[in-house]
N, C-alpha and C positions, 0 to 999 in steps of 0.2 A: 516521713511521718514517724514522730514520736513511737514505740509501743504503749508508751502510756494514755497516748492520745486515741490510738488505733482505740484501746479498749476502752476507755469512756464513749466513743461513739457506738464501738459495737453492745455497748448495756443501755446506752440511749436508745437504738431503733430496736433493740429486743423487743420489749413490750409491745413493738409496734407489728413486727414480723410472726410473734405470738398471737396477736390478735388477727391478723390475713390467716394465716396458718389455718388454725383454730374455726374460724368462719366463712372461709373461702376454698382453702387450697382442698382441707380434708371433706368438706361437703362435696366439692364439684369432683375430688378422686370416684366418691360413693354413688355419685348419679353416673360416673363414665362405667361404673361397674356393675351397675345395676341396669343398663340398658345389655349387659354383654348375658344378663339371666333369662331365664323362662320365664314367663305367669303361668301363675297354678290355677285349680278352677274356682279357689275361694277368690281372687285377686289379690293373690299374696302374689310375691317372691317365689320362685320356685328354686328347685333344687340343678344343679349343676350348670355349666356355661352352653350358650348358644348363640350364635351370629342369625336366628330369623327375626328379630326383632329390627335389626339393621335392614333386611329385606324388606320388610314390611314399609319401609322411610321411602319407599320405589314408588306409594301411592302417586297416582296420578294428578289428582286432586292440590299434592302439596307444592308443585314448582308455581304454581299461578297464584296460593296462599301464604308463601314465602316470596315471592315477587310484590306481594301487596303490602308485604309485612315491611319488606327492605321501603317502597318508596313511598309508604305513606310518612315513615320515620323519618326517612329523608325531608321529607317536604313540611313535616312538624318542625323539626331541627333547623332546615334551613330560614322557614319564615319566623325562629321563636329568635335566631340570631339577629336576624336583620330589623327583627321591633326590638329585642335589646341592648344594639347595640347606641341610638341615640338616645335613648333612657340612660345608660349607664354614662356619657360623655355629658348629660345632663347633669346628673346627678354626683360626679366627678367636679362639674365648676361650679357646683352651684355653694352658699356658703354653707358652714358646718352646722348649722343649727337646722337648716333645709335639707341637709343630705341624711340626719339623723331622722326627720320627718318622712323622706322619701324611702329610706330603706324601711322603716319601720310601715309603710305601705306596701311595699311588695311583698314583706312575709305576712301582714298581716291573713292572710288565704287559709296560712298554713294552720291559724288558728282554730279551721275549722275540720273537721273529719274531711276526708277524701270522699269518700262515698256521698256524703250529704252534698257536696260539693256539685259531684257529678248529677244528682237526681236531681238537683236543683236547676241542672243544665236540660235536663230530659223533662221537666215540666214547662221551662222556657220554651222549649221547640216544639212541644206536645202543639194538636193541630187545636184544640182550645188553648195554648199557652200566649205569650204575649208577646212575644217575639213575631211567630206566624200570626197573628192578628192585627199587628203593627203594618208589617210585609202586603198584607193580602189589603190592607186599608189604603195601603198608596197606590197599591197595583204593583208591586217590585213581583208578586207572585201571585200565582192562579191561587184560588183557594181551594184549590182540590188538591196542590201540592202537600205533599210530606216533607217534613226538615227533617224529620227523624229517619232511623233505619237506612243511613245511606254513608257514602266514604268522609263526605262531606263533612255532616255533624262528628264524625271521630278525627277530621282533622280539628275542627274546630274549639273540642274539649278539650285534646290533647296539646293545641297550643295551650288554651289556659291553661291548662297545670300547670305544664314546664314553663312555659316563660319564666317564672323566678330565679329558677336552676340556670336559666339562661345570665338573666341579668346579673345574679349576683357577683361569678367569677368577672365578670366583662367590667363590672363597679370593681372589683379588688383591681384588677390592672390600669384599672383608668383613672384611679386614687393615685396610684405612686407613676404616672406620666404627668412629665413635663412639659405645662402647656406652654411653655416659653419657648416651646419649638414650632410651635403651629403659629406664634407670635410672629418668629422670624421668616417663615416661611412665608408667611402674609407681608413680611415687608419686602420678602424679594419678589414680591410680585406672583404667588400662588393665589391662586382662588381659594373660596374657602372649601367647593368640593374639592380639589385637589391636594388640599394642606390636611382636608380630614385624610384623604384616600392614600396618601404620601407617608405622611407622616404619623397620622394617629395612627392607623389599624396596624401599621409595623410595630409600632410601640405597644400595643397592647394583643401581639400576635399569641401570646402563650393564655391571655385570658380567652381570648378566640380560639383557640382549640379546649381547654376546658368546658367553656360552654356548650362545646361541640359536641364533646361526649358526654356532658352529665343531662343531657336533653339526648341523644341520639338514642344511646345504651337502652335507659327507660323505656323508652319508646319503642324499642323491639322485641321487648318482653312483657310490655302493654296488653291484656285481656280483658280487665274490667270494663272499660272506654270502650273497646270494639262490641263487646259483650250487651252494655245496656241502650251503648247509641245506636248500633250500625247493626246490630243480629245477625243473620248467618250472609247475607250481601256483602260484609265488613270483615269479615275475618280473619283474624291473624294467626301469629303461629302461636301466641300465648294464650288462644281459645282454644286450639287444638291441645295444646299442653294440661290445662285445665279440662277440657272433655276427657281425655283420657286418664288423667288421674281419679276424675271424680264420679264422672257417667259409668265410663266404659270399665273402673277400675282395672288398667292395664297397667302399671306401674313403669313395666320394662320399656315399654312404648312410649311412658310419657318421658323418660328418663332420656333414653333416645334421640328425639325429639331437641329436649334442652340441652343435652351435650351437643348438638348439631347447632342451637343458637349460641351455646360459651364458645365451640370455636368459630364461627361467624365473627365474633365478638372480638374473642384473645386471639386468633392469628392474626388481623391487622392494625394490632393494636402491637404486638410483638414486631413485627415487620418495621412498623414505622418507627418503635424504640432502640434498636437496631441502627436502622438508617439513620437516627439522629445522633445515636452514637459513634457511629463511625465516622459523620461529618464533621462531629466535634472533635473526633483527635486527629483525622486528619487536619481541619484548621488550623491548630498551633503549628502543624511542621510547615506548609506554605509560607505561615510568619514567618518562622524561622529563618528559611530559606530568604524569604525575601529581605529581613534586617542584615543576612549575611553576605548579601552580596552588597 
């Protein structure tokens, strides 16, 4: 490569590595720093370094509230993929006048505050709401039941949000596949579940992992949803993060805490960047090898 070429790219992703920098890297330094302090008795910051705030993460309470936190995320993620994934192969064939109608539906959501969004979920399920009144009118449920205040109703919300997040990477990769391969596929005699399972989800494997994290990520840092659906039965690690910053003003502890969910997060996430790097330079020299012989 060029040096002239090297430096036009490295002024192109500048601005780009400024801005992570800047909102990412230097904030998440200050919370890995700020769990290593004391609290004082106003709920400030206190003065010099100490490892009991790390102690304190021994609660008993939190392995079974970081278990709930990892698989309810899981199970939002996994079902927000599996309803986005034929929406987006829909919305990939359908024509361009219908795809521009169909995108401009799934953000329409976004148009609305979050919070309004979510209470409007909490008055659905409310045991006067219409949801449960619907339910209790077929007999699907006793009328004594609660929708609310359970794992349930936070999985439930938490799909709707994210689903968007889900579909919309899963529509950018299924925009540029070629359905002319599902085409062929079907003349050689594939089914159509096996021409989708073959051949589409390969083609659109890097929108599928997008999806994966811009729905997972959320979703493990999620408070508000466990907060007003599920109350203290629900509880994740971002009500704990939130009780401690704002109840208990412990600062070091809530700090703690979410350096404990970033590396959740960024270790296997670096792990897997990694691994996929090193797949890919291995791959060229196999070629290699193999055109050479």
């Amino acid at each position: 490569m060029r040096p002239r070429s090297r430096w036009a790219e490295v002024l192109v992703t500048l601005p780009s590595f400024a801005w992570l920098a800047l909102l990412f890297v230097i904030p998440a330094l200050v919370v890995f720093a700020m769990a290593l302090k004391p609290v004082d008795s106003y709920g400030g910051i206190g003065a010099g370094w100490t490892l009991e705030t790390l102690r304190h993460l021994g609660n008993p309470n939190y392995p079974g509230i970081i278990w709930r936190t990892v698989w309810m995320s899981l199970v939002a993620t996994v079902l927000c993929v599996l309803l986005a994934l034929p929406m987006a192969y829909v919305m990939a064939r359908a024509a361009v006048h219908w795809r521009r109608l169909l995108v401009l539906l799934v953000v329409v959501p976004f148009w609305t505050s979050f919070l309004v969004r979510t209470f409007a979920w909490k008055a659905l399920l409310h045991p006067e709401g219409l949801i449960k009144r619907v339910l209790a009118g077929v007999g699907l449920v006793d009328p004594g039941t609660s929708l609310l205040y359970r794992a349930e109703a936070v999985l439930l919300v938490m799909i709707y949000t994210s689903l968007p997040f889900a579909i919309l990477p899963l529509y950018a990769a299924a925009e540029k596949f070629d359905f002319n391969l599902i085409a062929a596929a079907r003349d050689l005699g594939a089914s159509k579940f096996r021409a989708f399972r073959t051949v589409f989800l390969p083609g659109v494997q890097r929108g599928l992992v997008n999806a994966f994290l811009m729905v997972f990520i959320p979703c493990l840092g999620s408070y508000v949803i466990p907060d007003l659906m599920g109350g203290t039965s629900a509880e994740m690690i971002g009500n704990k993060i939130a009780q401690r910053t704002f109840l208990d003003r412990n600062l070091p502890h809530a700090s703690a805490l979410s350096a404990l969910l970033t590396l959740a997060v960024v270790i296997p996430l670096g792990v897997g960047f990694v691994l996929q790097a090193r797949r890919g330079e291995a791959r060229p020299g196999r070629d290699g090898e193999g055109s050479g012989r």
